[in-house]
C-alpha positions in Angstrom: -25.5 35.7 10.2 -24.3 33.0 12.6 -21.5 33.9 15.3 -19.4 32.1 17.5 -19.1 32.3 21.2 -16.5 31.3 24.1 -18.5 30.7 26.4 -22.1 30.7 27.8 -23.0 33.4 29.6 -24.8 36.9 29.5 -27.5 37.0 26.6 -26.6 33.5 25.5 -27.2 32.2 28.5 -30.6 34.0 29.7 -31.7 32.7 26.2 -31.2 29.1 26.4 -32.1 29.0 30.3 -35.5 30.6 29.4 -36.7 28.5 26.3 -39.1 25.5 27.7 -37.9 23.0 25.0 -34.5 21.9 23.5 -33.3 19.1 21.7 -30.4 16.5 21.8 -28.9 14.8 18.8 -26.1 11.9 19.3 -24.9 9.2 16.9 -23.2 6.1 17.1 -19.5 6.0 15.4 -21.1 3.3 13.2 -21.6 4.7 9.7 -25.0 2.6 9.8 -25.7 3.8 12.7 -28.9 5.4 13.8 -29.2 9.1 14.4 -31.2 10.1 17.5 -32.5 13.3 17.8 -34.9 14.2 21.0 -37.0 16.6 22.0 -36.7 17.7 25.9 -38.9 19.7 28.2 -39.7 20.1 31.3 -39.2 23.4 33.3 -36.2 22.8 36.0 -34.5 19.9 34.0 -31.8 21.9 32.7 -29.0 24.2 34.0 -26.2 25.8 33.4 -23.2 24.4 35.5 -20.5 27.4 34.1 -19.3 28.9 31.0 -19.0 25.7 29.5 -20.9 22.7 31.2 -24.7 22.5 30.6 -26.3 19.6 32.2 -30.0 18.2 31.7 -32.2 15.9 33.8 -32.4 12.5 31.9 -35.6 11.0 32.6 -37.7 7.7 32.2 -38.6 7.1 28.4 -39.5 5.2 25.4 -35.2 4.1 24.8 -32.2 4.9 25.8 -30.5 6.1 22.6 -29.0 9.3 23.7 -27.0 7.2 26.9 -26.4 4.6 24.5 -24.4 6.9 22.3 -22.5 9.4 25.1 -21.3 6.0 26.4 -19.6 5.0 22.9 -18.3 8.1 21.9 -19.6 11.3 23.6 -20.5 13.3 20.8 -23.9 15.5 21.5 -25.6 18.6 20.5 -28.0 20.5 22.1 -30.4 23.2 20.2 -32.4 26.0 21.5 -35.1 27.6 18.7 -36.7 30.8 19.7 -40.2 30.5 19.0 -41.4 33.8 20.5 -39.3 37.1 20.6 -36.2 38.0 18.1 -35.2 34.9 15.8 -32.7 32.7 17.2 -31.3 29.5 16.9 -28.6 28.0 19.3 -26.8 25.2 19.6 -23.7 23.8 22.0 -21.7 21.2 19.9 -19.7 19.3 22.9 -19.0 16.2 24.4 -21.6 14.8 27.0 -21.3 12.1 30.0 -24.6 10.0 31.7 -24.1 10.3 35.4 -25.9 7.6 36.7 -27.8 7.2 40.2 -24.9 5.6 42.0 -21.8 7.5 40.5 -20.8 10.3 43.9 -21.1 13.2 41.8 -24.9 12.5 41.2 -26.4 14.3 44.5 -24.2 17.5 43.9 -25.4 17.3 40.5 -29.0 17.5 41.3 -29.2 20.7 43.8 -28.7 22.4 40.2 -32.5 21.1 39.5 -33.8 22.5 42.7 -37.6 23.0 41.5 -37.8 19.4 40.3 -38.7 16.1 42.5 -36.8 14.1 40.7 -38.1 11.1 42.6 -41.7 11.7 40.5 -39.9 11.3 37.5 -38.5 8.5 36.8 -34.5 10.0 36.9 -32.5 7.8 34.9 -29.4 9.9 35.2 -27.6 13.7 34.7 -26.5 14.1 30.9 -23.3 16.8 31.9 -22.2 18.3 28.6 -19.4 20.4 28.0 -19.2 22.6 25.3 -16.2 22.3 22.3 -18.3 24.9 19.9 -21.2 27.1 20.5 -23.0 28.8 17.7 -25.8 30.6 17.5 -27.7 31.7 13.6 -30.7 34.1 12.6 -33.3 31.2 12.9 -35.8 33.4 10.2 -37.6 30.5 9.5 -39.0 29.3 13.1 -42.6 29.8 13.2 -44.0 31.4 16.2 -45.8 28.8 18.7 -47.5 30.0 22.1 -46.0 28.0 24.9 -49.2 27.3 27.2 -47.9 25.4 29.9 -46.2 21.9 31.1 -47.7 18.8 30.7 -47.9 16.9 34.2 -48.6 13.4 32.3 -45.0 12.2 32.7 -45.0 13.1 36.2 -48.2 11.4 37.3 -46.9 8.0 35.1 -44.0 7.9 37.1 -44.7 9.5 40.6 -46.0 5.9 41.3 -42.7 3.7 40.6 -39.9 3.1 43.2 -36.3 1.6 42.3 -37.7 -2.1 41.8 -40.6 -1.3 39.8 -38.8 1.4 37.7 -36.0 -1.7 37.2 -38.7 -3.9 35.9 -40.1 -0.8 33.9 -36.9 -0.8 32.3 -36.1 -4.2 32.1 -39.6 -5.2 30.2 -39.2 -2.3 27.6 -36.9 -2.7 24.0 -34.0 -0.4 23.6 -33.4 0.7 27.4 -30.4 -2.0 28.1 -29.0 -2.0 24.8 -29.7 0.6 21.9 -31.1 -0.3 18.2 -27.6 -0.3 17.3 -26.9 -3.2 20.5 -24.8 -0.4 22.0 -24.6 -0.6 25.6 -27.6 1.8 26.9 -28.9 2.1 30.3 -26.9 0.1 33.4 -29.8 -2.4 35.0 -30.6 -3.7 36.9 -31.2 0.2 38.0 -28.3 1.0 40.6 -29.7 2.9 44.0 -29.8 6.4 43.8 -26.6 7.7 46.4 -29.4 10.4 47.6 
């Protein structure tokens, strides 16, 4: 049922570029660890850099497990479910890296996300994964679920922050500096964004 792939591109690619949610699961190399698993939207917030480097928009949230984790160890995968059309379930097994606001390669990284303003969101950073393994399997028992349209809460929240009030945003809330774990998570105070 499930099959193997080189590289992304053709039908694999059109697939995952056209599905409006994915999801992200990282881990901690603690065997007590805690599994994170999150669900990502957001039309524009992901690309495909080449055959084997995805990247995703990583924006102002709850935590920061998913940085928290790339920064120990790397270790992500990403999974696209088909819930209209032909069953289908993919997913890139790689390793990922947070580019934060002040590394150089941050303002090449966002002309990628040309319909997003990423200064309404609350950008944290560019998750760049590249891919070690990429699967895909029948996904048979995905429901079908309408997709009506994006939510513009997250957006408005955020439109109204600039770098010092984002800092103290993050600075006030649990789980952004350090993970659950105490695994280092987001750099603050928030470095300047280099565009």
């Amino acid at each position: 049922m499930g099959k193997t792939y080189e590289r992304i591109d053709g039908r694999l690619r059109t697939f995952i570029e056209e599905q409006p949610v994915f999801f992200t699961a990282t881990a901690p190399l603690s065997a007590d660890g805690t599994v994170n698993l999150s669900p990502k939207g957001l039309k524009g917030s992901f690309a495909v850099l080449d055959e084997l480097t995805v990247a995703y928009l990583d924006f102002a949230g709850s935590n920061a497990e998913t940085i928290a984790h790339l920064r120990e160890n790397g270790r992500i995968t990403l999974m696209w479910c088909a819930f209209q059309g032909p069953p289908n379930i993919v997913r890139v097994h790689g390793r990922g890296e947070p580019v934060f606001r002040d590394d150089p390669r941050f303002g090449e990284l966002l002309t990628h996300f040309p319909d997003i303003d990423a200064s309404s969101h609350g950008l944290r950073a560019v998750v760049v994964v590249t891919a070690e393994l990429v699967r895909d399997t029948c996904g048979y028992a995905v429901p079908f679920m309408a997709y009506e349209s994006e939510r513009d809460l997250h957006a408005r929240r955020f439109a109204r922050e600039d770098d010092a009030s984002l800092d103290a945003y993050f600075t006030s809330k649990e789980y952004i500096a350090t993970s659950m774990d105490g695994l280092p998570g987001l750099p603050l105070p928030l470095p300047p964004s280099t565009v």
